[in-house]
C-alpha positions in Angstrom: 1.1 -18.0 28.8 -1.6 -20.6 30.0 -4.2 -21.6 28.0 -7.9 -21.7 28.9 -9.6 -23.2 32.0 -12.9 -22.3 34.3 -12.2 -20.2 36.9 -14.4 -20.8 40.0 -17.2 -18.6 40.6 -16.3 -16.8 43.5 -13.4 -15.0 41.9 -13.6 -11.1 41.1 -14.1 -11.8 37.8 -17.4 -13.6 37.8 -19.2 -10.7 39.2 -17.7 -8.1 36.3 -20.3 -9.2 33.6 -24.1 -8.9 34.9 -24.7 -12.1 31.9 -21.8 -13.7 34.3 -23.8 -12.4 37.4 -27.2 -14.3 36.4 -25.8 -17.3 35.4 -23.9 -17.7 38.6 -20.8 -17.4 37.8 -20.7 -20.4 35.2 -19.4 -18.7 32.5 -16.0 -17.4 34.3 -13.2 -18.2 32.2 -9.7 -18.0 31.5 -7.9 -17.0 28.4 -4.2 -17.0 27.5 -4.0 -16.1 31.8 -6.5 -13.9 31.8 -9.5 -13.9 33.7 -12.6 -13.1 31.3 -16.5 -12.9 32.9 -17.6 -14.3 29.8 -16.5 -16.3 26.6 -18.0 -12.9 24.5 -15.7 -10.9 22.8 -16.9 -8.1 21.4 -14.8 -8.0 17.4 -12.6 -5.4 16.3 -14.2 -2.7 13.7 -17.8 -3.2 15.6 -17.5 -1.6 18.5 -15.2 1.5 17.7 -12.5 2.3 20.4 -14.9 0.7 23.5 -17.1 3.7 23.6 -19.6 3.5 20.8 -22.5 1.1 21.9 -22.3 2.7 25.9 -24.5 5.1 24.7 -27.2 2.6 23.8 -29.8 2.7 26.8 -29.2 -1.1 28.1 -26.1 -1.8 26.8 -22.9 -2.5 29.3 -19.2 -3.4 28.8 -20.3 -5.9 31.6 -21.9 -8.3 29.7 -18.7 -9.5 28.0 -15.3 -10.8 28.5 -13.6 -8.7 25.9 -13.6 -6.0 23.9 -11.3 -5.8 21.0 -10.5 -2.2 19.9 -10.6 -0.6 16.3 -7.6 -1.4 14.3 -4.7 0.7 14.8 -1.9 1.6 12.4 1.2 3.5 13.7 0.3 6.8 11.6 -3.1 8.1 11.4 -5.0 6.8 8.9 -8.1 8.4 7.2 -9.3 5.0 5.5 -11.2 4.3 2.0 -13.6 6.7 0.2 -17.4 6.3 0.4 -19.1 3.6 -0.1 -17.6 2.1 2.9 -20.6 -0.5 3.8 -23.0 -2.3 1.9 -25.5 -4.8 3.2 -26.0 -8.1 1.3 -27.9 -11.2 1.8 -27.6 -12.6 5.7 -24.0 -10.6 5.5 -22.5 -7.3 5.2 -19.5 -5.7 2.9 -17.3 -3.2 4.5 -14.1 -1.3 3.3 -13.7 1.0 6.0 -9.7 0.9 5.4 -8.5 0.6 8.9 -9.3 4.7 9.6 -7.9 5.6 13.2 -6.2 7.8 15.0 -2.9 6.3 15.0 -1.5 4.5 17.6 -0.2 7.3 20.1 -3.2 8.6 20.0 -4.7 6.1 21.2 -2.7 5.4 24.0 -2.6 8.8 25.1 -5.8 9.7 24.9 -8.4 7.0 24.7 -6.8 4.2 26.6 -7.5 6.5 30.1 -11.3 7.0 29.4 -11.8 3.3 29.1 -13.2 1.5 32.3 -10.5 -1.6 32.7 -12.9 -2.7 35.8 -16.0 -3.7 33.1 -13.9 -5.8 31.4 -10.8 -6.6 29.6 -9.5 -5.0 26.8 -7.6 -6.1 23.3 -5.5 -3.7 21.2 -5.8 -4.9 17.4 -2.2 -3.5 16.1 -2.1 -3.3 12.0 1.0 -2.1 9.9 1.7 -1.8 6.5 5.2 -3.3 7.2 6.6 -5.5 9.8 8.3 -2.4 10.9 4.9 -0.6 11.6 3.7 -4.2 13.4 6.3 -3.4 15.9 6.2 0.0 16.4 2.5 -0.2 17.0 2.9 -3.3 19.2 5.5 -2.1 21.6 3.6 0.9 22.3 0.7 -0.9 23.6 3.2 -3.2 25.5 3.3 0.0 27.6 0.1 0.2 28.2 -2.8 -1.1 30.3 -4.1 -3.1 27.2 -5.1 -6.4 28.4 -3.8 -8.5 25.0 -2.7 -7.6 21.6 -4.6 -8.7 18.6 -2.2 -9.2 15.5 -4.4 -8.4 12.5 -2.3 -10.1 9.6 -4.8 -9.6 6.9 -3.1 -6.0 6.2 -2.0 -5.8 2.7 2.5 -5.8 2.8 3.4 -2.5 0.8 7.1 -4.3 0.2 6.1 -7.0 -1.3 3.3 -6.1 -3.7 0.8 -5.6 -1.6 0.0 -9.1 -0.6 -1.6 -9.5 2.6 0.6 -10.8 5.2 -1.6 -13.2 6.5 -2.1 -14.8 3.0 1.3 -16.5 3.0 2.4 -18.3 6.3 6.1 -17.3 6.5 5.1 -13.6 6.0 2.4 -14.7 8.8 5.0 -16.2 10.8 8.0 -13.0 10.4 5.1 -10.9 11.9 4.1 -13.0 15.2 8.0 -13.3 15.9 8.6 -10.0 15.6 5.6 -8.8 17.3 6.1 -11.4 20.1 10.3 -10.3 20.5 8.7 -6.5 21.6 5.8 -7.5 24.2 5.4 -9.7 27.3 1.2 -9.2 26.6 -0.5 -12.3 25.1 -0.4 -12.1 21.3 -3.3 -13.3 19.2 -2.9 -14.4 15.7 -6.3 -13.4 13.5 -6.3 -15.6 10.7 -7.7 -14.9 7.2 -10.0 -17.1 5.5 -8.2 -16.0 2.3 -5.5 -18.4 2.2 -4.7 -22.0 0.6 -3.6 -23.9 4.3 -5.2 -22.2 7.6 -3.5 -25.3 8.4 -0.2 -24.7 8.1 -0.4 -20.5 8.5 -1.2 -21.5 12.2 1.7 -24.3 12.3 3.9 -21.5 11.9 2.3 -18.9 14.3 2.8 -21.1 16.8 6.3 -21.8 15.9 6.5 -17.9 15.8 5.3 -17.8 19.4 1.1 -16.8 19.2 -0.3 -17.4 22.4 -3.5 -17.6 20.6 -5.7 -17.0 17.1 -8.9 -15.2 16.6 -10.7 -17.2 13.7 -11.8 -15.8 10.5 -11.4 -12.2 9.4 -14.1 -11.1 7.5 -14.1 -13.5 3.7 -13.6 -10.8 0.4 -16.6 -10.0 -1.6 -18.0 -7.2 -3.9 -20.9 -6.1 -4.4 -22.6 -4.2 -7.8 -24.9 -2.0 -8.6 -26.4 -2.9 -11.8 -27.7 0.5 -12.7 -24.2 2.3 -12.9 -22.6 -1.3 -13.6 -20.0 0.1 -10.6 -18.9 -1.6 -7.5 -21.2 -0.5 -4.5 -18.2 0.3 -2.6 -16.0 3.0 -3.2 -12.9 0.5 -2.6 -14.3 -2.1 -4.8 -13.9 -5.1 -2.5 -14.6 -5.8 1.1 -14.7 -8.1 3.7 -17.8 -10.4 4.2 -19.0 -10.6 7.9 -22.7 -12.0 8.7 -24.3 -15.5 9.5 -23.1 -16.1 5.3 -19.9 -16.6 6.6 -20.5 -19.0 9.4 -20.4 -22.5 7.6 -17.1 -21.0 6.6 -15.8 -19.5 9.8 -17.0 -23.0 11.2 -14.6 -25.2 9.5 -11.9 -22.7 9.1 -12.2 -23.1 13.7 -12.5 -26.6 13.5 -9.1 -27.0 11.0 -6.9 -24.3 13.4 -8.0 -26.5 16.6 -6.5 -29.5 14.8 -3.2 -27.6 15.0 -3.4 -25.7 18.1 -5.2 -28.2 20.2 -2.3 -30.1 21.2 -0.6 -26.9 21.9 -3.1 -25.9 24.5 -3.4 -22.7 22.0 -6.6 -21.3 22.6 -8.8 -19.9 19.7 -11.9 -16.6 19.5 -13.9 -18.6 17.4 -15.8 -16.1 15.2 -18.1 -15.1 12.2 -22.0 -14.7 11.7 -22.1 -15.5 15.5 -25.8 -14.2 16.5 -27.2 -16.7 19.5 -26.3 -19.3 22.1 -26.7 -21.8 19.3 -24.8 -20.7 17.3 -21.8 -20.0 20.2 -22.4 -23.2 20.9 -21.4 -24.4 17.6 -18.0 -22.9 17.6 -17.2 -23.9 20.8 -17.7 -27.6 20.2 -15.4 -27.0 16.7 -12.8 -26.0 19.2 -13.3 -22.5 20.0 -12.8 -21.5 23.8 -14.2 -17.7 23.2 -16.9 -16.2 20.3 -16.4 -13.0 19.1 -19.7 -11.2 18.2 -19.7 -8.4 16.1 -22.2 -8.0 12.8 -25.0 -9.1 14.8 -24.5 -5.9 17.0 -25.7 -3.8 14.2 -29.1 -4.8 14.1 -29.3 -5.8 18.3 -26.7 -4.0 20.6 -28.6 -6.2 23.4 -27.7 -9.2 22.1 -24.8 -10.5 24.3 -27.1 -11.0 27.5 -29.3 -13.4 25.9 -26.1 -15.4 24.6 -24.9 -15.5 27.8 -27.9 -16.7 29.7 -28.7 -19.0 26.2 -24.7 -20.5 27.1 -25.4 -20.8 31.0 -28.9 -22.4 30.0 -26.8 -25.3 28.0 -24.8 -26.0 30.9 -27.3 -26.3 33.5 -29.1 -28.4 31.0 -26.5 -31.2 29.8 -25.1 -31.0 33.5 -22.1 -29.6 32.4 -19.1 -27.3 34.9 -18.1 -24.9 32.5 -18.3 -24.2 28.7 -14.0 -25.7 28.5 -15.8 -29.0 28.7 -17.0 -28.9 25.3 -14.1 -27.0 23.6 -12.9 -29.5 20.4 -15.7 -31.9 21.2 -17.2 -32.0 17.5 -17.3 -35.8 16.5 -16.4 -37.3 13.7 
């Protein structure tokens, strides 16, 4: 697979996103040999199965490279009990518990109402077993799913329930086996959750990732000091939000150390909610920025990045956003 470059603006591709479309094209790029209208991508749990936020007046698949679809396990799942979100300072908690449909379900029957002409988009296969990874991974090989999001933070039933993505060679047993069942480009997300981000994406690599999406959402609780009981009904979640940027921040900036060489590309993301702040990710080595949380509160959001991003460029004279990818100085 072939990592990220610009792709000139008079290919198909730079007219698919109407932030793409105003800034002329600038943002046009290419991901793991892909051609995306914008560095956005649009984060997995935000934005349901594609569908959800098309029925906001304003709001188009367009205005983004990617979309990354609702985790999908390869039995349906019903997910946690109730409390499943709670909103803390500058973050949220949720414990949603990867509910879905299950994965032939999903190709079968919400796979053909998505518009693949609007933009591109990622399946985000979970399992409870490597087994399950593979299963739910070689079905969406064979299907018109642009790229396959690995998300390694599921918990490993056969091994006491630690998440997979917590301990680099189970990290690494997953991408090998995912990547031995699919041609697609395979993206590692990496948890925050760990001792060595470092060395978890060493071995990914080695495993054959042709990318990594970086952080997952950071655990948290929250409590409610009148029953003295978690707010939510699972008792932890994951933090997402602008809390979690500083950390999402470094945790980009240490995976680039590794993949950089490799030409590995990474979705930099977490608490991602203007230009600025995409700007900030990019330059700590990310070549894409996932938004998701901020969507809650603006579901027009992603235009003003995108004109914010094309605005830089014009301004510090700059071709294309690749040009700043890893530049953070000492």
């Amino acid at each position: 697979m072939s990592a990220v470059s610009a792709a000139p603006p008079s290919t198909p591709a730079a007219g698919a996103a109407s932030g793409a479309v105003t800034s002329g094209g600038v943002l046009t790029t290419r991901f793991c040999g892909l051609e995306l209208a914008s560095p956005i991508v649009l984060l997995s749990g935000c934005v349901g199965f594609g569908e959800e936020y098309t029925r906001v007046e304003g709001f188009s698949n367009r205005d983004v490279g990617a979309i990354v679809l609702k985790g999908t396990t390869g039995a349906p799942r019903l997910g946690n009990p109730p409390h499943r979100v709670a909103e803390t300072y500058q973050g949220m908690l949720n414990a949603i518990g990867l509910q879905n449909p299950g994965v032939d379900a999903v190709v079968r029957n919400i796979l053909p109402t998505l518009d693949f002409s609007e933009t591109r988009f990622f399946a985000n296969a979970c399992g409870s077993t490597i087994d399950e990874y593979v299963e739910v991974t070689r079905r969406f090989d064979d299907s018109p799913i642009d790229a396959i999001e690995i998300n390694i933070s599921c918990p490993n039933v056969k091994e006491g329930g630690v998440q997979f993505g917590n301990v680099p060679e189970m990290s690494a047993r997953v991408v090998a086996a995912c990547r031995a069942v699919t041609k697609k480009p395979l993206i590692t997300k990496m948890s925050p959750n760990q001792t060595d981000i470092r060395e978890n994406a060493r071995r990914c690599i080695e495993a054959g990732t042709d990318a990594f999406a970086v952080i997952n959402t950071v655990m948290g609780m929250a409590v409610d000091v009148r029953t003295r009981k978690a707010v939510l009904g699972n008792g932890q979640g994951g933090l997402s939000g602008p809390a979690i940027k500083p950390i999402a921040l470094l945790k980009v900036r240490e995976v680039h150390e590794v993949a950089g060489p490799h030409r590995i590309p990474i979705i930099g993301q977490g608490g991602i909610c203007n230009s600025a702040d995409a700007l900030e990710f990019i330059i700590a080595g990310a070549s894409l920025v996932g938004v998701g949380t901020a969507l809650f509160y603006d579901p027009l959001i992603c235009p003003g990045i995108n004109r914010g991003l094309a605005a830089h460029l014009a301004e510090t004279g700059l071709e294309n956003l690749q040009q700043l990818v890893g530049t953070l100085g000492s």
